[in-house]
N, C-alpha and C positions, 0 to 999 in steps of 0.2 A: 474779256477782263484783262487788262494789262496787271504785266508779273506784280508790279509794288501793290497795285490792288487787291490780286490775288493774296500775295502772300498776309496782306493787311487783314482780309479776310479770315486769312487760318488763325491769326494769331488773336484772332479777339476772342475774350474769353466766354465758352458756349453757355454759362452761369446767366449770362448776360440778357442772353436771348432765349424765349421759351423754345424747347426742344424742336419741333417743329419747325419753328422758323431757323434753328440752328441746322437743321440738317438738311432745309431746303435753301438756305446758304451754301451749304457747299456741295447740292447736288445743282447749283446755276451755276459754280465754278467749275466740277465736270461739262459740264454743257460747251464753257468757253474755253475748256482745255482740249477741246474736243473729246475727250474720255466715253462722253455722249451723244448723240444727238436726234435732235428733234425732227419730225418733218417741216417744213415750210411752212409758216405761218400757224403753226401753233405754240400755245402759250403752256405753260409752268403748268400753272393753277392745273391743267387739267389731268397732270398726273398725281394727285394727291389719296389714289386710294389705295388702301392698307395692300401688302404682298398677301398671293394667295401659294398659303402652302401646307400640304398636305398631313395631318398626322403623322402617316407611315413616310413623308420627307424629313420633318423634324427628328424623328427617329434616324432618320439618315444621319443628320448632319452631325448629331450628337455623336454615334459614332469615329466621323471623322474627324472631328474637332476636339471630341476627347471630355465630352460635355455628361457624360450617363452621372457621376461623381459630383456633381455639380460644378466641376473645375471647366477651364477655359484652356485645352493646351496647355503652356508651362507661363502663363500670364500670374502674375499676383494683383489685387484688388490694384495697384500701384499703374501697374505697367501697361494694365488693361486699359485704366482711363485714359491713361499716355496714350494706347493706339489708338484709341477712340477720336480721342482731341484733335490729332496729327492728321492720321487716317480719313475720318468719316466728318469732323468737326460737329460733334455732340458731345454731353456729357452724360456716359454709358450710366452714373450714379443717381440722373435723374431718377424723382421719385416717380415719372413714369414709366421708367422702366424696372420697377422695382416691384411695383402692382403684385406681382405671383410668388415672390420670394427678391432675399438679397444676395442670392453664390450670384458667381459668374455664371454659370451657365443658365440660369433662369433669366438674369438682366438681357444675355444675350436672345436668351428666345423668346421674351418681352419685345426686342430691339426687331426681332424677324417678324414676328405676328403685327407690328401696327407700323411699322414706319413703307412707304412707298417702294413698290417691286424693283425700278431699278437703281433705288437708294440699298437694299438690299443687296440685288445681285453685286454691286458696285464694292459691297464689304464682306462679303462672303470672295470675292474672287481676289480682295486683298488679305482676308485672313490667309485661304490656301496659299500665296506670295509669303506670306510670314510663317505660315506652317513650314514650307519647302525648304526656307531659305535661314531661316534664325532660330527656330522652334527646338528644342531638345526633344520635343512631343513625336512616338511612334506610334504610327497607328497599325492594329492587327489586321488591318483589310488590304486589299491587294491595290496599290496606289495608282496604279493605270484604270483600272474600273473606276476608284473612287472619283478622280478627274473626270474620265468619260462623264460619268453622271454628273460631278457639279456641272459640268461645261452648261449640258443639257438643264440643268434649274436653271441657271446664272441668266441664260438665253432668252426660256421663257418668260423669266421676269423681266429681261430689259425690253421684250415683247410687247410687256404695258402699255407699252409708248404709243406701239400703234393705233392710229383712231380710225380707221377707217373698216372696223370689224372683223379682220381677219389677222388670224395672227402668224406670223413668218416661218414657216417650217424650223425647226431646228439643228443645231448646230452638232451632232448626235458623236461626229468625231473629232480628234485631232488632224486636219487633213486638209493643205491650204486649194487645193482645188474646189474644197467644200466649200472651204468657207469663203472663196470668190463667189461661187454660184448662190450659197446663202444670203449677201452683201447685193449681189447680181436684181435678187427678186423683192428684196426688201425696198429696192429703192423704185421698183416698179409698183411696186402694191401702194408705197406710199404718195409716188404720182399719182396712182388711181389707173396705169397704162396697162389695164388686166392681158389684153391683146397679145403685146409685148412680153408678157410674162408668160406664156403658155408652153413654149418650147423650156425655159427654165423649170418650170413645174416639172419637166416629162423628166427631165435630165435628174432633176431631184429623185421622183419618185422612183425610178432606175437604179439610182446608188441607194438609196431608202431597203429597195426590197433584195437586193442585193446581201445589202449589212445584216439585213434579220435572218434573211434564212441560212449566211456563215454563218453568223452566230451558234444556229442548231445543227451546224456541220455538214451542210447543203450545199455543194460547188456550184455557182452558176456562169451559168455560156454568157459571155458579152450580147452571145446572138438572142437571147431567150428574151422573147418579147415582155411586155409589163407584166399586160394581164393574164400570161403564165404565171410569170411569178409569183403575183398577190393571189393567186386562185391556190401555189403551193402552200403560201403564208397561211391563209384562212383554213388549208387542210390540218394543219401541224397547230395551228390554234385550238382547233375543235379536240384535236388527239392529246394534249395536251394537260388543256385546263376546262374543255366544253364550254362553248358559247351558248348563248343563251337562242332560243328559236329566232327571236326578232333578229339577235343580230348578226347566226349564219344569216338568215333571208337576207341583210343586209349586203353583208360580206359578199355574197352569192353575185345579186345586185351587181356592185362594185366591180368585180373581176368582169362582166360584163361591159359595164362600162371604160374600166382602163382599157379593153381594146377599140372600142369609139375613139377613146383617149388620142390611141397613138395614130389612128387617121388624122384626126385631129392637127396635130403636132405635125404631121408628114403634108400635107395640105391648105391648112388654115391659121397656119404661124409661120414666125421668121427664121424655121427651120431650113426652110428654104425660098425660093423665091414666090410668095404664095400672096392672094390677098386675103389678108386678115379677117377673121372672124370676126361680128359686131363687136361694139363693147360691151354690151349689157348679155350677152352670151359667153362672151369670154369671163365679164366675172363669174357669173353662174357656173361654170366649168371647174373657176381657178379656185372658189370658196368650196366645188366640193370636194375637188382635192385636198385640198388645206383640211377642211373637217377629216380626213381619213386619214391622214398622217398624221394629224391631232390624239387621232385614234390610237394610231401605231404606237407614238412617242409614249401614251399610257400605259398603255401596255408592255411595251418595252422595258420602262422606267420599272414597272411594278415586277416584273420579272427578276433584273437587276438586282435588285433591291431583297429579294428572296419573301416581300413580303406577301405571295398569294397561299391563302389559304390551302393544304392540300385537303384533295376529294372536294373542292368549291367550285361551282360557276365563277368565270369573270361578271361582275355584276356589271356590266354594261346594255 
């Protein structure tokens, strides 16, 4: 989209256009800003379904946002459509956003439950921009965690995107080696070049299990292979919060398998000079990784967050 059209774009008024099509306006000018983007050969239309987010994340966000009061941050009914216009190009006052109540913080959690994941992520990573940087608004929680974790929504929802049924590990820190090797596998998953991505999986899942078990105060040796590691994780899970039978047997499973993993990896990937795995094996390897760090990321998240029950099973 060339700038004058762009900016033609922003400026027409969102009254104009049903909400919808207002804010899949200017989620096709992200696209051409590159702010977003697509795989190859897919179209718009086919990201049009509602962001999926969690009870206990909406709880999140209100938090950082400063939303429990029904307020918005230090926004007035004013300034808030201002950002909205500017920002996101909707109008936050439509009456469908209005469905649950009229504060600001209900239009806004109106605005998260039905508009498309990475039309969300896209405005939640501009509010924290506006929080940072112009807000008067403090929030009581500790501002490096609260990031960590938007990073981690923001991610999953631009996730959406993916079509190809797997979705891209997460983005879990501030950390630009991560987020090459994040950027690295994403663009192989969305080729479909699973082969190619098997050596990045190992590397992910490395720093993954790495991060959980500092987390719980756990020094780990560069040398300590995977499926030590996740075999330590699933100990400290169970001690924890108790897993449920099926899914230590899972867990159990798994650790098992991460050390196949790393032959794998040493052998049958561009770890080294090797020849490649099939490709219909290499997806099956690289979906079930993804499923388990899927896994992690919930868990993790729900940790975070302080919202597991105590004396409860993780219900998984």
């Amino acid at each position: 989209m060339p700038p004058a059209a762009r900016a033609q774009a922003r400026q027409m008024p969102p009254q104009a256009l049903e909400p919808t099509q207002a804010s899949h306006l200017r989620f096709r000018g992200l696209l051409s800003d590159g702010l977003l983007l697509l795989p190859e050969g897919i179209e718009l239309k086919q990201y049009n379904a509602m962001a999926d987010i969690k009870p206990w994340e909406m709880k999140k966000l209100d938090s950082i946002f400063g939303m429990e009061s029904g307020y918005v941050l230090d926004f007035s009914n004013r300034t808030m459509k201002e950002w909205f216009e500017e920002e996101i190009g909707v109008n936050i006052e439509d009456e469908r956003y209005c469905s649950q109540g009229n504060s600001k913080a209900q239009r806004l959690r109106r605005f998260i439950e039905i508009e498309p994941g990475p039309i969300v992520a896209r405005m939640l990573d501009r509010l924290w921009e506006y929080r940072e940087n112009y807000s008067q608004y403090t929030s009581s929680g500790n501002r490096q965690e609260e990031r960590e974790w938007l990073v981690r929504l923001t991610q999953s929802l631009y996730n959406q995107l993916d079509d190809n049924g797997l979705q891209t590990p997460s983005l879990f820190a501030e950390d630009a080696t991560l987020e090459m090797l994040v950027k690295s596998i994403k663009r192989y998953l969305d080729s479909g070049d699973f082969g190619s991505c098997i050596d990045r999986i190992h590397t992910y899942c490395m720093k993954r299990t790495a991060q959980v078990l500092s987390d719980r105060g756990h020094s780990v040796d560069q040398k300590t292979p995977l499926h030590s590691r996740f075999g330590e994780y699933r100990k400290l899970l169970q001690s924890e919060e108790g897993l449920s039978e099926m899914t230590n047997e899972i867990m159990k499973n798994m650790t098992n398998i991460f050390q196949r993993f790393n032959d794998i990896r040493n052998n049958s990937s561009l770890a080294h000079d090797n020849v490649l795995i099939e490709e219909k094996e290499a997806r099956l390897i690289v979906s079930t990784m993804l499923a388990i760090l899927r896994f992690i990321d919930e868990v993790e998240a729900q940790r975070s967050a302080g919202t597991s029950e105590q004396g409860n099973e993780l219900n998984f």
